[in-house]
Each structure stands twice: as structure tokens, then as C-alpha cells.
C-alpha positions in Angstrom: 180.3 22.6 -33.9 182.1 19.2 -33.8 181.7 18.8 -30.1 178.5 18.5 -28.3 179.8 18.1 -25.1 181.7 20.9 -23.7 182.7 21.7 -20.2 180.8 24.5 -18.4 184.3 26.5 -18.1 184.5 25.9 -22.2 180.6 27.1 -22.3 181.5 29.7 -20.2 184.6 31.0 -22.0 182.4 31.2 -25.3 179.8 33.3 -23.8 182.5 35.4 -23.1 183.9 35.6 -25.8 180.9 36.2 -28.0 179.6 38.9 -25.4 183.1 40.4 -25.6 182.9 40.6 -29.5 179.2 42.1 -29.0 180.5 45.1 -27.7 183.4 45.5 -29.3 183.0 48.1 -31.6 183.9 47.2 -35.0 184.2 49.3 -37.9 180.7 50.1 -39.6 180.0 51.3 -43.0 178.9 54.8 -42.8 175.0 55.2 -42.6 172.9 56.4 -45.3 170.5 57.7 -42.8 170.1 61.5 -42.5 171.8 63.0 -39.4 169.4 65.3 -37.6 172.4 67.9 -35.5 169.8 70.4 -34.4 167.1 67.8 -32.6 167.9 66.0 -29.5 168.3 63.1 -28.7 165.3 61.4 -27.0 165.7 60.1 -23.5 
């Protein structure tokens, strides 16, 4: 974060970017939870 001052296209670009990498899915370690098949899932 050398540069304070960044153009609102720059500012704009990184929102981007970060919202883009937000949801992206990346690969996750499987969960340790327990997996309930037979309920459903609440709406």
C-alpha cells in the first residue's frame, strides 16, 4: 500500500478485482462438519 493516491478507475479496478476473487470459488479443505442428506435444506 505504497500509494495513497489512486485514480478512481485504479480504485475501481481493485474492487473488482477483490469482488471477482470473492466469488471465485477456490479450493476448500473438506469440512469436518457432519453432513445431514436426509434433512432439507432450510429456505
Amino acid at each position: 500500500m505504497q500509494e495513497q493516491t489512486k485514480s478512481p478507475a485504479q480504485r475501481a479496478l481493485d474492487a473488482l478485482n477483490e469482488a471477482f476473487a470473492y466469488y471465485t470459488p477456490t479450493p476448500r479443505p473438506a469440512s469436518t462438519a457432519p453432513v445431514y442428506d436426509d434433512m432439507p435444506f432450510a429456505a
